[in-house]
N, C-alpha and C positions, 0 to 999 in steps of 0.2 A: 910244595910244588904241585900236589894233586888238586887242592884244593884252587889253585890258580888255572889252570887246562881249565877243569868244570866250569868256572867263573867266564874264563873267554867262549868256551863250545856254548854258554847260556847266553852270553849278549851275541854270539853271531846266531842260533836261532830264533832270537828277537828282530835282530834285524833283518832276516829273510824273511819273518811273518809281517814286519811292517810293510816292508817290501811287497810282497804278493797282495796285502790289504791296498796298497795302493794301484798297484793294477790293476785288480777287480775294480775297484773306486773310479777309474779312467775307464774303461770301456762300457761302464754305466751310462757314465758322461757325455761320450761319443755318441750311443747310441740315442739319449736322449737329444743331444743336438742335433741328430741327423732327423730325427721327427719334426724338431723344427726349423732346421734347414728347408723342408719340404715344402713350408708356409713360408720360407723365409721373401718371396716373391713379393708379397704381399696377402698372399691368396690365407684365406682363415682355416684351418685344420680342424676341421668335424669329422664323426665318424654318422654312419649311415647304416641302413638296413633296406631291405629288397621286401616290397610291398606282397604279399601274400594270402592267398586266401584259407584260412584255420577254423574249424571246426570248434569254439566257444562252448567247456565244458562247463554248465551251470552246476552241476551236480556237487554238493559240499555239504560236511556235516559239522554239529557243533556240539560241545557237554553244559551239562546242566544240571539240575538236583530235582526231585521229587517232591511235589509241594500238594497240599493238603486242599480237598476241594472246596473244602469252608472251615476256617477256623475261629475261632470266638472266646475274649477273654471278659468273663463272667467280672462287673465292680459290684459291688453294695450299692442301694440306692438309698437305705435308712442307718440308722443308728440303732446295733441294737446286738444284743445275745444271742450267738448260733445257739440253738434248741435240740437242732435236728441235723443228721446229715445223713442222707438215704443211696449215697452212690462211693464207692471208690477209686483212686487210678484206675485206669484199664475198664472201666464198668461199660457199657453198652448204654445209651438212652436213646430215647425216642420222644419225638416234640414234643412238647406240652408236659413232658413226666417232669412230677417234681423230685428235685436233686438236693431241696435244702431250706429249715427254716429258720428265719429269724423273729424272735420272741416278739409279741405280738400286742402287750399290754398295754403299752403308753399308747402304741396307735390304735386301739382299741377306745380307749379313754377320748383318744382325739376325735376319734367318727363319732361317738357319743354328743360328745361337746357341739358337734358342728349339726349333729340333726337335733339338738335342741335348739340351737340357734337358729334354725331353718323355722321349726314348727313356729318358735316364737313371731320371727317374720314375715312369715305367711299369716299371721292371724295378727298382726298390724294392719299388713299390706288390707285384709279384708274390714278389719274396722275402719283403715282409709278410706277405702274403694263405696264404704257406707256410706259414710259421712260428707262423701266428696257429690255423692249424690243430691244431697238435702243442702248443701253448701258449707257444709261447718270446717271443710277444711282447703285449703287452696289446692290450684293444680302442682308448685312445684313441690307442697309437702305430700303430696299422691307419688308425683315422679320419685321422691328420696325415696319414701315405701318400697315401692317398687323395684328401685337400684338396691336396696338393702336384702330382698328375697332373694334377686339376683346372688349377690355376692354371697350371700349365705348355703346358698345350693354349690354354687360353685365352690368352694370349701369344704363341702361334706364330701362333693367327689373325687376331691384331693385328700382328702381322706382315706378314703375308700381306696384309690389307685395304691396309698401309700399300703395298707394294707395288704394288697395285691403284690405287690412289690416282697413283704417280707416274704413270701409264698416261692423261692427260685424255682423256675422250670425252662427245661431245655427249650432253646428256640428251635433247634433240628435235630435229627438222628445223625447220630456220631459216637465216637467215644473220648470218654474224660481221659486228657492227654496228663493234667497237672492238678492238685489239689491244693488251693493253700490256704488252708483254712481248718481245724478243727473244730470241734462241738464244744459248745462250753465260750468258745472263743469269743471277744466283743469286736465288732467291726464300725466301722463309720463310713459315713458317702465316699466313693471312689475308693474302699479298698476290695484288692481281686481277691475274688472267692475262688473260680473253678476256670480253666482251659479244656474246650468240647473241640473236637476234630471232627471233623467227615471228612471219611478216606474212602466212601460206598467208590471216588471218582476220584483219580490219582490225577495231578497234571505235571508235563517235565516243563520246568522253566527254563529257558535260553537266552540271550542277546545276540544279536547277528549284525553285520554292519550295513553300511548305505546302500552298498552295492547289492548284499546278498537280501534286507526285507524287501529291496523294489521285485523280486520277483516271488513276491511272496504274498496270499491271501489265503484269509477267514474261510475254512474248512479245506484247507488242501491236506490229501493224507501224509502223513510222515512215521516211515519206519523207524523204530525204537532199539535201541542195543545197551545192553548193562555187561559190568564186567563181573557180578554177581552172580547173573547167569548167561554164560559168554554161550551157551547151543542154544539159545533162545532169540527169538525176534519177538516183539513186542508193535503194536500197532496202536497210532491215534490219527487226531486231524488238530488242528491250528485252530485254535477256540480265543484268538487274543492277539495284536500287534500292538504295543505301543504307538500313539500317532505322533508323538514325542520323542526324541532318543535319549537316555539317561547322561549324567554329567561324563561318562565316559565315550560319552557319543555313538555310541550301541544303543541299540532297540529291543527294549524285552519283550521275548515271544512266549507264549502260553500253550503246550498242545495237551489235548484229554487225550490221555488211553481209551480205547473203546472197551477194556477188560484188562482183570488185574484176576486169574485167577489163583483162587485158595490165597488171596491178598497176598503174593509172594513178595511184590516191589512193596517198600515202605517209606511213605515220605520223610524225603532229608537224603536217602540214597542218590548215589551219583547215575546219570541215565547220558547217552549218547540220541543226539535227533538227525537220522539221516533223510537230508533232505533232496529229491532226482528230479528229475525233469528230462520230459521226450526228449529224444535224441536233437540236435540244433543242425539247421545247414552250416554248411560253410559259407563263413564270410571274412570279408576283410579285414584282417588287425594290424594294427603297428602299438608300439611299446608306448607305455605311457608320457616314456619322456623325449619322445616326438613332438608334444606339443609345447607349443613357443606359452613358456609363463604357469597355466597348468589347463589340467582336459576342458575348463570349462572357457576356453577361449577359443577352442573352435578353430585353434590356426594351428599350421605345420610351414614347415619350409622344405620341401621336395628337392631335387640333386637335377638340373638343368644340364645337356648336353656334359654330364660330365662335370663340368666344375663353376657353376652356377646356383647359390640359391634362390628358390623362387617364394614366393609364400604362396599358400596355398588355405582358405577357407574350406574348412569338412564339417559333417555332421557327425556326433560320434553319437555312439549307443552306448552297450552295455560295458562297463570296468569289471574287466574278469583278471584279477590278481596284479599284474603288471603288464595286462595288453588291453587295450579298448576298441571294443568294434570301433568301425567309418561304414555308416549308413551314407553316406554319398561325401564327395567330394576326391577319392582317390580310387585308382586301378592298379590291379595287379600287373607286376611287373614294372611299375614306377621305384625309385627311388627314395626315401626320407631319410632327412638330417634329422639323428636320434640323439647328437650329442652337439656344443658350442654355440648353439642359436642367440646366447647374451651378446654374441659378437656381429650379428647378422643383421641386416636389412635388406628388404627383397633385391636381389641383383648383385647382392656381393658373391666375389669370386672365391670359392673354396678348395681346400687341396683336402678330398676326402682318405681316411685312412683304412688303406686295406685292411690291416689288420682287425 
């Protein structure tokens, strides 16, 4: 018998909650029909915003990493047996020091080869040059002479280069980030010997969007903020815009620290670029989605005696988040339709919603 009560007290608290669910469900309803009752006339149902003049804060910041002021990864240009190696990770060099050699013999053998081939054909070249005099030998066999010193000189200096080449030396002062290479090691063309940094010039790297590079140029200062060292500011300029924006359609920016002392920032570190700008007057904004299709069409539909759209031709300026300046075409104190404009054509009658 108990278990029968329970069983009825549980289907009539099911049916009170269906119950209640359906009257919330009906005054949803209502209300929603009474919004469109409101247009039921015929008149279109947009909603609106009151023309305004706002003061456009340009001011934004963006993160970015630490990037290395030159960096360079050292290949092989011959074939040959490390010998030598004169630097470690973390080592210090300076231009022109050498950091590493590769054994030297064969191409030693080869410049040999090539300046005897030289001598040889320069002492043709001059028995031609003899004999072409008195006529014993024609002009194109002078000419081959000739092309033959040539090419034989130019061989020996390929030679020589190559020589040059087993010799590594830093192209700049930096430090050895990466070593991959031991002594004893054999290398061949295109394999990496050494990775050299220069860090003397830190840069923070960023991308910023459409909106925020247009008001952006080559040497404007930007203060710098790390959460490494959050009591510190940090100061550079804009040394780099992309005139391109990357497949993400962002623009990579580049700014130099003017100073990194006792090298505390390290590239590869996360850096913050706060970017300001003078204070802005006030001007006129409406919401981006004011404009009939998008900002770049230049049209709006304004709120006519009340329930009128009208269209309306503007200039817009700058897209600052979700409002765009109007450099001409509207006043403060006007009206705009910020929402339903798919349904409008200039002179349609609209029933705007207060809400």
């Amino acid at each position: 018998m108990k278990k029968i009560i329970i069983s009825i007290v549980s289907v009539v608290a099911v049916l009170a909650l269906i119950g209640w669910v359906l009257s919330k469900n009906k005054k949803e309803n209502e209300a929603k029909t009474a919004v469109v009752a409101e247009g039921s006339k015929g008149d279109v149902v947009v909603r609106t915003a009151v023309i305004s003049k706002n003061v456009v804060d340009m001011n934004f910041s963006v993160n970015g990493n630490f990037i290395a002021n030159q960096r360079i990864t050292f290949n092989a240009e011959n074939s040959g047996r490390i010998t030598k190696i004169y630097v470690e990770e973390g080592s210090r060099v300076s231009k022109g020091q050498l950091i590493a050699s590769i054994e030297t013999n064969i191409l030693s053998v080869d410049v040999q080869t090539a300046q005897d081939a030289l001598t040889n054909a320069e002492r043709d070249l001059a028995r031609y040059e003899s004999s072409y005099a008195t006529g014993g030998v024609t002009q194109q066999q002078l000419d081959q002479a000739r092309l033959n010193a040539k090419n034989a000189a130019a061989r020996l200096k390929q030679a020589k280069v190559k020589i040059g080449d087993a010799n590594v030396k830093a192209p700049f002062n930096g430090i050895v980030n990466k070593k991959f290479i031991e002594q004893g090691a054999y290398v061949s063309p295109g394999n990496q010997l050494f990775e050299i940094v220069d860090v003397s010039k830190l840069k923070l790297g960023v991308t910023v969007n459409e909106s925020q590079v247009a008001q952006l140029k080559v040497g404007n200062k930007v203060d710098i903020l790390t959460s490494v060292f959050p009591g510190e500011k940090f100061n550079g300029k804009i040394s780099f815009i992309a005139p391109q924006a990357d497949n993400t359609l962002n623009f990579p920016v580049e700014i130099e620290l003017y100073s990194n002392p006792q090298n505390k920032l390290k590239a590869g570190m996360y850096g913050t670029a706060v970017f300001e700008f003078p204070a802005q007057a006030a001007s006129i904004t409406v919401p981006r989605t004011a404009f009939i299709g998008s900002v770049s069409s230049n049209k709006v539909y304004i709120l006519e005696n009340g329930n009128t759209a009208r269209e309306r031709k503007v200039v817009s300026g700058r897209v600052v988040g979700d409002m765009v300046e109007i450099l001409d075409g509207l006043k403060e104190g006007e009206v705009v339709i910020t929402s339903g404009q798919i349904n409008l054509v200039d002179g349609t009658k609209v029933a705007p919603l207060t809400k």
